[in-house]
C-alpha positions in Angstrom: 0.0 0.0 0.0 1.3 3.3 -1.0 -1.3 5.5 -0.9 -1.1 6.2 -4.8 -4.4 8.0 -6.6 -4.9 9.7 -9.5 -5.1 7.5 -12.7 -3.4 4.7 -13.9 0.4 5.4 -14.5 1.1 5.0 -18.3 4.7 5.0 -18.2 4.4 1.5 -17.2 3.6 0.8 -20.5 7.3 0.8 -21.6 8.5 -1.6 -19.4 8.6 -4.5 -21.9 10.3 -7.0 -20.0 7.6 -6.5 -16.6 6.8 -9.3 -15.2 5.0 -8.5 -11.8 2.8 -5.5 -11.4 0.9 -5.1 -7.6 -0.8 -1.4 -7.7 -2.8 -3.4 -4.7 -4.2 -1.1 -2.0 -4.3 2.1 -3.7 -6.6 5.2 -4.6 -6.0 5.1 -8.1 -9.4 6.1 -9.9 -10.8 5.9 -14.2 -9.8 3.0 -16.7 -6.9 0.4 -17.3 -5.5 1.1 -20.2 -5.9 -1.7 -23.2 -1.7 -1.8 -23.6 -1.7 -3.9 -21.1 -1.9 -6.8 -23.3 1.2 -6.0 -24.8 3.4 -6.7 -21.9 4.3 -10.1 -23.2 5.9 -11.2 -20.0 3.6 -10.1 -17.4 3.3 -13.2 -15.0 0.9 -11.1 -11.9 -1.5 -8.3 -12.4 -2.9 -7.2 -8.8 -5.2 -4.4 -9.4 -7.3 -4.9 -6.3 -9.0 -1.9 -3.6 -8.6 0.6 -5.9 -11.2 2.8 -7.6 -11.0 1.9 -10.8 -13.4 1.7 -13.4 -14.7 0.7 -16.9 -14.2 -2.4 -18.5 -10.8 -4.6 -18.3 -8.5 -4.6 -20.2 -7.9 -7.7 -22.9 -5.4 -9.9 -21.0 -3.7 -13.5 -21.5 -3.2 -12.5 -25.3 0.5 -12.6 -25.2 1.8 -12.8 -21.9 1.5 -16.5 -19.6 -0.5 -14.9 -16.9 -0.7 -16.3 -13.7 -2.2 -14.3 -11.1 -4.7 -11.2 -12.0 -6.5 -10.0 -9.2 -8.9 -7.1 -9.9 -11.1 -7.5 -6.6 -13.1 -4.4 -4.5 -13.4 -1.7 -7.9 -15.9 -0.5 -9.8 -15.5 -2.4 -12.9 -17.8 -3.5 -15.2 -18.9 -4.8 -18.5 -18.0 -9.0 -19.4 -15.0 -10.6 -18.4 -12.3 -10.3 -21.1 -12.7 -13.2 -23.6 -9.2 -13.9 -23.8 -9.2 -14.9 -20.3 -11.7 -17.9 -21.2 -8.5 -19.8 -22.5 -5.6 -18.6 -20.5 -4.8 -22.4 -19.3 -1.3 -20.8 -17.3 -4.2 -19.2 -14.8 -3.8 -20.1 -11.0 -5.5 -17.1 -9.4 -8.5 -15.0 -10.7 -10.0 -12.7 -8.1 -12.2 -10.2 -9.6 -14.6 -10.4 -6.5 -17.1 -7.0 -5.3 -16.9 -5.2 -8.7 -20.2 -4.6 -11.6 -19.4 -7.6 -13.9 -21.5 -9.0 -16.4 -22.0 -11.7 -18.7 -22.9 -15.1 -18.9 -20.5 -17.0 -16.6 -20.7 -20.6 -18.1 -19.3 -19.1 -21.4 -16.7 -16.4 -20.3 -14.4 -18.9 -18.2 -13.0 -22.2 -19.7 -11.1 -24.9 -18.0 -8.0 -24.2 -16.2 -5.7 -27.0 -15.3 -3.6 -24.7 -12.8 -6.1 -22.8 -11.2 -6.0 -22.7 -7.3 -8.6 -20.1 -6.7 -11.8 -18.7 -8.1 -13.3 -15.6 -6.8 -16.0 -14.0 -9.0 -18.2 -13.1 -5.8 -20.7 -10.1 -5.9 -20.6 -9.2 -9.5 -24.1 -9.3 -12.0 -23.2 -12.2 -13.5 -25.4 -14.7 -15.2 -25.5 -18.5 -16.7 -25.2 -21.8 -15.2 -22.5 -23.9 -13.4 -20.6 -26.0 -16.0 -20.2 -29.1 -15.5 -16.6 -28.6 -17.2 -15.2 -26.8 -14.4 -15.3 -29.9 -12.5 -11.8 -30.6 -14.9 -9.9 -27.6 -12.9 -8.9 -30.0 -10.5 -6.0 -28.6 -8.8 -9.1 -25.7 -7.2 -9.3 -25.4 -3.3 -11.6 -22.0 -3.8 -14.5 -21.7 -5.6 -16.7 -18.7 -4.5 -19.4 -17.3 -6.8 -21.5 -16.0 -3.8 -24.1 -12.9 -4.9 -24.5 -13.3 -8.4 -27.5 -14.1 -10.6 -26.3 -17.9 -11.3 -29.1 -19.9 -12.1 -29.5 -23.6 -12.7 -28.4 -27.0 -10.8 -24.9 -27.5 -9.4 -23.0 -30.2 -11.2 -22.4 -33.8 -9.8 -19.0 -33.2 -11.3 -18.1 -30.8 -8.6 -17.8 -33.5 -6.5 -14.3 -34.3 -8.6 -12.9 -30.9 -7.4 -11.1 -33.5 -4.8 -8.7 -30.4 -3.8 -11.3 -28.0 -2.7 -11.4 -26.4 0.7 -13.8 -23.5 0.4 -17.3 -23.9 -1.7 -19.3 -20.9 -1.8 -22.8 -20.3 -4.0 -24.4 -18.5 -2.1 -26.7 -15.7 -2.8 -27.9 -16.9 -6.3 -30.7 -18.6 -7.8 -29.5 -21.9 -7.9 -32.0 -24.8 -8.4 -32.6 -28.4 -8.0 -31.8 -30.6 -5.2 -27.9 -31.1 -3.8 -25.6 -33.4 -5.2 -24.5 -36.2 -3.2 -21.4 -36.6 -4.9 -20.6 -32.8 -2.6 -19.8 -35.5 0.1 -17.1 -36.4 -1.2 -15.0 -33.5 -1.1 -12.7 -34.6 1.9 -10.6 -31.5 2.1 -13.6 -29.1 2.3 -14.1 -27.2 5.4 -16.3 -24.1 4.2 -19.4 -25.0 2.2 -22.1 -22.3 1.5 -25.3 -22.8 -0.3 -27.5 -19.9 1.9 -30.1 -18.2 -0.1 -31.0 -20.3 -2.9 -34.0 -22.5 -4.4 -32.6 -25.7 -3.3 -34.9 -28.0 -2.5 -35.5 -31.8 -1.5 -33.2 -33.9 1.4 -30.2 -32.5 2.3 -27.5 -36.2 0.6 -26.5 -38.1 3.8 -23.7 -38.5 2.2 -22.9 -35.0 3.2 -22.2 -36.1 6.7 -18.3 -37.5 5.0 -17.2 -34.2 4.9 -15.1 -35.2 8.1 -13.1 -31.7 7.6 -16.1 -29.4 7.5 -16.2 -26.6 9.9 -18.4 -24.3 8.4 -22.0 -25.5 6.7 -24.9 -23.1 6.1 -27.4 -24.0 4.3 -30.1 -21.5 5.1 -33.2 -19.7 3.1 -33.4 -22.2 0.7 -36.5 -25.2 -0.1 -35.3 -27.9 1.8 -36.8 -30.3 3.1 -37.2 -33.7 5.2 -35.3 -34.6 8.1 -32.3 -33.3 9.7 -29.5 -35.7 8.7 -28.5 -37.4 11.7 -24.9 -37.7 9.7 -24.6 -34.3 10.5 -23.2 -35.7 14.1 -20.2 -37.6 12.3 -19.2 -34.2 11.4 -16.5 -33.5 14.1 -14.6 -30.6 13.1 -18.1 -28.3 12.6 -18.0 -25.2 14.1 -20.8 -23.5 12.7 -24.0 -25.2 11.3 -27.3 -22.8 9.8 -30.0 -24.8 8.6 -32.3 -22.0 9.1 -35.4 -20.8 6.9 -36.3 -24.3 5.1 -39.1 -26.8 5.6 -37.4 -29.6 7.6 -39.4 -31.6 10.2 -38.9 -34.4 12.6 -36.7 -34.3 15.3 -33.6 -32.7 15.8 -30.9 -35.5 15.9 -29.1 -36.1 19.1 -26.0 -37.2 17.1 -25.7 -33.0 17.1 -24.8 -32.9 20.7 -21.9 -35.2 19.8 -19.4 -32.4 17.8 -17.2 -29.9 19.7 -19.3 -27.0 18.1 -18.0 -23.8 19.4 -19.6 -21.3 17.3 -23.3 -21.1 16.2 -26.2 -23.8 15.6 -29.1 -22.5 14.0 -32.3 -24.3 13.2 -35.1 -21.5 13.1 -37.5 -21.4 11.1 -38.2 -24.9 9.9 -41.0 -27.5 11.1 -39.5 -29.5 14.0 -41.2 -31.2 16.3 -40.4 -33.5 19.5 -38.2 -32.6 22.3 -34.8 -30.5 22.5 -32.4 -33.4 22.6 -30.7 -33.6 26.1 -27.4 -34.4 24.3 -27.4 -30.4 22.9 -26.3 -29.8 26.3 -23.1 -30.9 25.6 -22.3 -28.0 23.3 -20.5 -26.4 26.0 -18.6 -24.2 24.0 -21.4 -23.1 21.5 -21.6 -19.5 21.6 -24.9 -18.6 19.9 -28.2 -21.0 19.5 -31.2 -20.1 17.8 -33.8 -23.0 17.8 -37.2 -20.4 17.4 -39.7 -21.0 15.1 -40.2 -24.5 15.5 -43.0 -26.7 17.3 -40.3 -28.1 19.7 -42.5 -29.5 22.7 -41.6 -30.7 26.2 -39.4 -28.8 28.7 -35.7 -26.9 28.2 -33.3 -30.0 28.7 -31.4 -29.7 32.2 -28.1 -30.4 30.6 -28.2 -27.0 29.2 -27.0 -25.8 32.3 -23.7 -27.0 31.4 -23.2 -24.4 28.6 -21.7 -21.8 30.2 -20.6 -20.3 27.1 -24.1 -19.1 25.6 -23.8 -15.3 24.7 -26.8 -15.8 22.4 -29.9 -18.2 22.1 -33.2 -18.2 20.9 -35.9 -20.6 21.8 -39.0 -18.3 21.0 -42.6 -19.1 19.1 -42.1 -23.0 20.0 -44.5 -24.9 22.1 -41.5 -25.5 25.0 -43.0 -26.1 28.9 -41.2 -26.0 32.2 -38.7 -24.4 33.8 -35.3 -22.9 33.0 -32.2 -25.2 33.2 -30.0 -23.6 36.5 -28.1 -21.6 33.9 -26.6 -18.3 34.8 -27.4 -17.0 31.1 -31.1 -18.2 31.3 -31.8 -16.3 34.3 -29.8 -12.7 33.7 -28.6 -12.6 30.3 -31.4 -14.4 28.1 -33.9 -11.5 26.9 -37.6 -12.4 27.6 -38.1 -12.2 23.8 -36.0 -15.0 23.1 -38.7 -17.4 25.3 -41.7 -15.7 24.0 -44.3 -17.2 22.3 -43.9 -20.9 24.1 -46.6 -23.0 25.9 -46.0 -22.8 29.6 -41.9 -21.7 30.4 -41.2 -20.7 34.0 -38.7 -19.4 35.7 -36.6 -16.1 37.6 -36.6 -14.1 34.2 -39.0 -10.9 34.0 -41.9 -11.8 32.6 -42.3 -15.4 33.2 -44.1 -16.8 36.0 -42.6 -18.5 39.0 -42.3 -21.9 38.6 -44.0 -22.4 42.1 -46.3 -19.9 41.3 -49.8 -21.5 40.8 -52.2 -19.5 37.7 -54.7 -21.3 36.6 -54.7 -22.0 32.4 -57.2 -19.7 30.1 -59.4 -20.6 28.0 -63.5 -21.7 28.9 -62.4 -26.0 28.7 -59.9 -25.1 31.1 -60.8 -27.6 34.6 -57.7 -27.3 36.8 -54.4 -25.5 37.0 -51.2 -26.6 35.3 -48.7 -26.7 38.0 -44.8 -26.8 38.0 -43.2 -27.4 40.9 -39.4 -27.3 41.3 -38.4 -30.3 43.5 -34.6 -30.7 42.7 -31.5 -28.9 40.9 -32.8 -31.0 37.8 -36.5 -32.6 38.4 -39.5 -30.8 37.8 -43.2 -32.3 38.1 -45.8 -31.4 35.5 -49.2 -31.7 36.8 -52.0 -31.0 33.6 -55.8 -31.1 33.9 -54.8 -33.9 37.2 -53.1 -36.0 35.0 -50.3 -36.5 36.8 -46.6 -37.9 35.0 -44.2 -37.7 37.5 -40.3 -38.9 36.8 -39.2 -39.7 40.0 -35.6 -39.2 40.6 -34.2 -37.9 44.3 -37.3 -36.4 46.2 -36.3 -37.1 49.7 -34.1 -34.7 51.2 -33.5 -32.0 48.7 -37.4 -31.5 47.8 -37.6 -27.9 48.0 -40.6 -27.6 50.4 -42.0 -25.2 52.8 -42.4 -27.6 55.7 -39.8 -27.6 58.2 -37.1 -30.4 57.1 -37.5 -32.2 60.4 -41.2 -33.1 60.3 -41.2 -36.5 59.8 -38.4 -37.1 62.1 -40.8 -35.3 64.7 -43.3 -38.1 64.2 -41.5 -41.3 64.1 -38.0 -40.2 65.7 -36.1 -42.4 63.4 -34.6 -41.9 60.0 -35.4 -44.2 56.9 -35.8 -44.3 53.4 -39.6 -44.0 54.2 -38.4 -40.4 54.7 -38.6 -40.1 51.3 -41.8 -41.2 50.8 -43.3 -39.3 53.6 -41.8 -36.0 51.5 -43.7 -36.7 48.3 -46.4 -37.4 49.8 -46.6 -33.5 51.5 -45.7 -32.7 48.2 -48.7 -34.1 46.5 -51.1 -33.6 49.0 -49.9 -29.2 48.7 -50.1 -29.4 45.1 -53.7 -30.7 45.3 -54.8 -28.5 48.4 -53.1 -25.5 46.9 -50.9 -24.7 50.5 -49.0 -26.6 52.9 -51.1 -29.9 54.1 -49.9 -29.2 57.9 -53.3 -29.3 58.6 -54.0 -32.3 57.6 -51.3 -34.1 58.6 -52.2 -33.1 62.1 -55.7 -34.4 61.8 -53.8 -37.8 60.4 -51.5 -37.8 63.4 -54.8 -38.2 66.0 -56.2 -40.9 63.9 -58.7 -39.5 61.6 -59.2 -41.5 58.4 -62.5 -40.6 57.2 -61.4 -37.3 54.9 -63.6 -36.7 51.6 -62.3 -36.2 48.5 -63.9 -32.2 48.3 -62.8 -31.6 51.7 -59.1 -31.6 50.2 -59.2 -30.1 46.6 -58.1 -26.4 46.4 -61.1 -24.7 46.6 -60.3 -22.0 44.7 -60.6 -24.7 41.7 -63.8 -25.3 40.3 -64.7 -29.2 41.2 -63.0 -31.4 38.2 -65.1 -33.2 35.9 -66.2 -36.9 36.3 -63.2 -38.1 33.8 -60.8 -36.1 36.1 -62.2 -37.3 39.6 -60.9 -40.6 38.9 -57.7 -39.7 38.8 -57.6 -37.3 41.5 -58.8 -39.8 43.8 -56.0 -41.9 43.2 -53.5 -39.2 43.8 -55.3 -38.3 46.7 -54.9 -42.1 48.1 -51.3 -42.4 47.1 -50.3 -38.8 49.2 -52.2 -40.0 52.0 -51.0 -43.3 52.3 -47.4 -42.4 52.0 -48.0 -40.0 54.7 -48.9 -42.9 57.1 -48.0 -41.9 60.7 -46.9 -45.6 60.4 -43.1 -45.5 58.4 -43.2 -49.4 57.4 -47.0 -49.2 56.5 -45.9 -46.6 53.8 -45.6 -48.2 49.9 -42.2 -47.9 48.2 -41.8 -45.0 45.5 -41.7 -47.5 42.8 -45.5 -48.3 43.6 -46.7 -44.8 44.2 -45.6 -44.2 40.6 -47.1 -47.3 39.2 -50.5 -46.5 40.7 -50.4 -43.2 39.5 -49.4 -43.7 36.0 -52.2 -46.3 35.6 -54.8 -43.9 37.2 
């Protein structure tokens, strides 16, 4: 860089014998002057992040030209023709300019070329399938044209090439498979196309990928869990297609640290707990979606989350016990879900009881935090409850020491005794302290409506069934009597098949 402007400096024109010219980095301004063709040794033409402008001038005539870079001006006009045969090519940049033309029949087939950059021109055509002979390529970018048509099977023979970019065209049909078998790729982007059909399997070989984005185009199908064999990804956008199904677990088996983004598409099921094993992803967008069931615990372990996304699902439950979920997450990126909860401003309180709208609504849906990674989801009484450590961390208002107070010895009927309380406060709508003290004389005539939350309506006949049997479970695991209690393993049984 040497700060040079004004126009292009003529006198160069003399110098027969030049080989190498870099006016790189420059201000120079207006056109290139046609004589450059008649430099019959020139080996490297570096024009690039200048101002110039115009067309370019006729090159390759003469000379055995190697490396012309023309990149970040304001040219314009068709690529010079006698480029299209100018077999001694290894580097064309001409990247960020005005160019025209039909691409297809202004390059030919260049045995030495390394790199291709004809990004962000006006350039039209198709891909050739003849390109797939410039086998020595390791960059291909042809991002921001107006390239229409399918891309070739025979790209797949580019066996060299490290960075594929199409982007930001109006590129058809559905993706080769033969793409998977470029094993020195690492940078492949489609984004912004009319691609459509499954994304190959096959593409799940490119074992050196670190970079795949295949967003705003007409994909559809599943998520292909071969995705999860690639373990150098980094970054993955799949966002702004039609695919549906699950998202595959496989995912949380790569050491991505960058970005996953799967918005906008049609999944359903669960978040996969695996994704919590992204510990270094740094940015997560899964919105958009009709992603059901709670926010997996696991995705407490990643710590380093700067951005996510999990808005206009239908996601339940609480937060995971994440430090960026409760102060750095903004309530818009857990909008528009079924039932989240959780210390963020503008979600309820997961122990916070409001009952559901809608006129059909019968009873509340509760969700109670019981552990550092259990929560219980109690709809319309129907009660699925994953037992896992209830005893002595439940998270109850009752002082620790109650049952001990009763029986004055310690056992795994301890545990018991807690869920119990824990039912019988979720179905009364407070602490049961009441009752348990009415249990403790001997009283065991108790009606069913003399323990239902009376702020409740009474549930309908299909519901009373069930909360019967919840009702019968609490109380008998409340037993003043420890080895009268049932174990866990029934409690759950009988409630299930309520």
């Amino acid at each position: 860089m040497n700060n040079l402007s004004g126009p292009f400096p003529h006198g160069i024109l003399n110098a027969e014998n030049l080989s190498d010219l870099s006016l790189y980095t420059n201000q120079l301004s207006g056109s290139v002057p046609e004589g450059l063709a008649n430099l019959s040794s020139l080996e490297m033409l570096m024009l690039g992040r200048n101002k110039f402008s115009g067309q370019l001038p006729p090159l390759c005539l003469r000379s055995p030209l190697r490396r012309f870079i023309a990149s970040f001006n304001n040219f314009s006009g068709p690529i010079p023709k006698g480029l299209r045969n100018c077999e001694s090519l290894t580097h064309l940049k001409l990247q960020n300019n005005r160019l025209t033309g039909m691409l297809d029949q202004n390059l030919g087939v260049y045995p030495n070329l390394t790199s291709l950059d004809l990004s962000y021109n006006n350039l039209k055509g198709v891909l050739s399938p003849n390109w797939g002979g410039c086998r020595k390529l390791t960059d291909l970018k042809l991002a921001g044209n107006k390239i229409t048509g399918e891309i070739p099977s025979e790209f797949g023979e580019l066996d060299q090439l490290g960075r594929l970019d199409l982007s930001s065209n109006h590129i058809v049909g559905e993706m080769p498979k033969q793409l998977g078998r470029l094993s020195n790729l690492f940078f492949l982007q489609l984004r912004d196309n009319h691609l459509s059909g499954q994304v190959p399997p096959e593409i799940g070989g490119l074992s050196h990928v670190e970079e795949l984005d295949f967003s705003a185009n007409g994909l559809t199908g599943k998520i292909p869990e071969q995705f999860g064999n690639c373990s150098m990804l980094r970054n993955l956008n799949l966002s702004n297609n039609y695919f549906d199904g699950t998202i595959p677990n496989k995912i949380g088996n790569l050491a991505m640290h960058g970005s996953l983004d799967l918005s906008q598409n049609l999944l359903t099921g669960e978040i996969p707990f695996e994704l919590g094993n992204l510990i270094m992803l740094e940015h997560l967008n899964l919105s958009h979606n009709k992603l059901s069931g709670a926010i997996p615990s696991s995705f407490k372990q990643m710590t380093s989350l700067t951005t996510i996304d999990l808005s206009y699902n239908e996601l339940e439950g609480p937060l995971p016990d994440n430090e960026f979920f409760h102060h750095h997450a903004p309530l818009s990126s857990l909008s528009k879900n079924k039932d989240l909860c959780g210390e963020v401003n503008g979600l309820p309180l997961c122990n916070v009881i409001s009952p559901e709208n809608g006129a059909q609504s019968e009873v509340r849906k509760i969700f109670v935090i019981v552990g550092a990674s259990l929560f219980v989801i109690l709809p319309a009484f129907a009660f699925v409850v994953w037992l896992f450590t209830l005893s002595r961390r439940a998270k109850l208002r009752s002082n620790p020491e109650e049952e001990l107070a009763f029986t004055m010895r310690a056992t795994e009927k301890c545990d018991v005794y807690s869920f119990g309380v824990l039912a019988l406060e979720v179905i009364i709508g407070e602490h049961p302290k009441e009752l348990l003290s009415n249990l403790s004389t001997g009283e065991k005539n108790i009606e069913l409506k003399e323990v239902l939350d009376q702020r409740l309506p009474p549930p309908a006949a299909v519901s009373e069934k069930e909360v019967a049997s919840v009702v019968k479970q609490a109380l008998s695991c409340v037993s003043i009597t420890p080895n009268s209690r049932p174990t866990m393993r029934w409690v759950s049984q009988a409630i299930m098949e309520a």
